[in-house]
Phi, psi and omega in degrees: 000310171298319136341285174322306195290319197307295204273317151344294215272338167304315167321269167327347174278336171259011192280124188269021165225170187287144168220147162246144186272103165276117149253142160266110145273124176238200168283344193270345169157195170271149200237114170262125176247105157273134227243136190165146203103165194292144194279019182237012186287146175304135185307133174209144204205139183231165166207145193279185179251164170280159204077007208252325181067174185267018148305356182268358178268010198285008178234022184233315197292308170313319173300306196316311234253328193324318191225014178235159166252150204222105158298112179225113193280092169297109180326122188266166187095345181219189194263150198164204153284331226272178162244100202260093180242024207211214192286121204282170196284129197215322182220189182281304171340341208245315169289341178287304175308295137008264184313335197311299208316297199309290184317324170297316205290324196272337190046048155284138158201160205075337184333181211236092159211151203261071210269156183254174133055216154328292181314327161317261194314341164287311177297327186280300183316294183300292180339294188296310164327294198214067165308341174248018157252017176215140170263304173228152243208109168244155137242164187223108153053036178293161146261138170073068084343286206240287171271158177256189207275161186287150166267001167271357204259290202299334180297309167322282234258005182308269182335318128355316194262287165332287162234108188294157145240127183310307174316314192295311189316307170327312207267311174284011154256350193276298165294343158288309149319332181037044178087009161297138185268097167252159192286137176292309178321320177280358207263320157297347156244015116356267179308280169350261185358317198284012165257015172297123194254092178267186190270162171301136180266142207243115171298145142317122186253124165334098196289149192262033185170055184293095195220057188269142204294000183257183190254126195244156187245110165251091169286144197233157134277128186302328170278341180333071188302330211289321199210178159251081180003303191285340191273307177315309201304334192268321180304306231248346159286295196324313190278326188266332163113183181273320219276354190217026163265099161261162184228127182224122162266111160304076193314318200275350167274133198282152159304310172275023183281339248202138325334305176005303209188114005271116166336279175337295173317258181009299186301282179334314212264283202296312181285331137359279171273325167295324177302312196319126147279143205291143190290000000 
């Protein structure tokens, strides 16, 4: 654990703009958020993939904050601050009431919000739930969204789950990446994490009418070993239709490259649609 917090807290020692550190106490337990951007800025609330904690936004969060006020959620149930000392994850429903509990705490609505991976299928997953607490819609590179994971993915990352280690982590982000210059600091605590004494993971189910009214933005990685990119994109024009989709693929991004890396793009593609008025 002290390791983990060591590299936890170095990461974050590079987060470039001022942020404050928020816990939400709900039942399920304490949410640690960080908070940043102007307080009169449109609401954007990001979540991480899983284990990434919300330090995976460090190459992001200056643009994202210019003009936003910005949540950046440590995931409670997994490694981070928050603390899941309270009521436990039993279905996905548990986890929606979970996210709710943050939005409540914040009185958002209409926000702005953005998922990576897990963090995907939870932001879509809420979107459908409670449409009038989302404005907008981003995913990165989701899973089980649109498509399921590739079976060299699931092969990798099987050992990893089953008896977690850092070295076993180590090794399936070291081959998923495939040499993307993601910051090492973060990538070791990453690797950290998997000693992390997290909660059971509550799988993601696939929605079965992913259709949400507001206009979502699908970043794909090109590179993406977790799925095959191109099927999510055909899948996921088929389930929203053309009229509330845009779609921007990152050739040169890894699935766990990502935010991380390439920033710029990323960054360029996401303040875009969030600035963009809605038709």
């Amino acid at each position: 654990m002290e390791a983990f917090f060591a590299a936890y807290d170095a990461v974050l020692a590079k987060w470039p703009v001022e942020a404050e550190p928020v816990d939400v106490v709900s039942e399920f337990g304490t949410t640690r958020v960080r908070v940043c951007g102007p307080p009169g800025g449109a609401p954007l609330v990001l979540l991480h993939g899983g284990g990434a904690t919300s330090a995976v936004w460090l190459a992001n969060i200056a643009e994202l904050s210019r003009a936003h006020r910005v949540y950046a959620v440590d995931q409670l149930g997994g490694p981070g601050r928050s603390v899941h000392n309270g009521r436990p994850f039993r279905r996905p429903g548990d986890l929606l009431d979970w996210l709710d509990s943050v939005f409540r705490h914040f009185r958002l609505s209409g926000a702005g919000l953005c998922g990576h991976s897990y963090g995907a299928w939870l932001a879509l997953s809420y979107a459908l739930r409670a449409p009038a607490r989302v404005g907008k819609l981003a995913l990165l590179d989701p899973t089980q969204c649109f498509a399921g994971f590739r079976v060299s993915y699931l092969l990798r990352a099987l050992p990893s789950l089953l008896r977690p280690s850092v070295a076993r982590e180590r090794s399936l982000l070291h081959w998923e990446l495939g040499g993307a210059p993601v910051d090492p600091d973060w990538l070791e605590l990453v690797a950290l994490g998997a000693g992390f004494p997290s909660s059971k993971i509550v799988a993601g189910e696939r929605p079965r009418s992913p259709r949400p009214k507001m206009p979502v933005l699908l970043v794909l990685a090109g590179r993406s070993r977790a799925h095959d990119a191109r099927k999510v994109e055909a899948n996921a024009r088929a389930a929203l239709g053309p009229g509330s989709l845009t779609v921007v693929t990152l050739p040169e991004a890894t699935h766990h490259s990502l935010p991380l890396w390439p920033a710029e793009p990323l960054n360029q593609a996401l303040t875009a649609f969030y600035q963009a008025r809605s038709a």
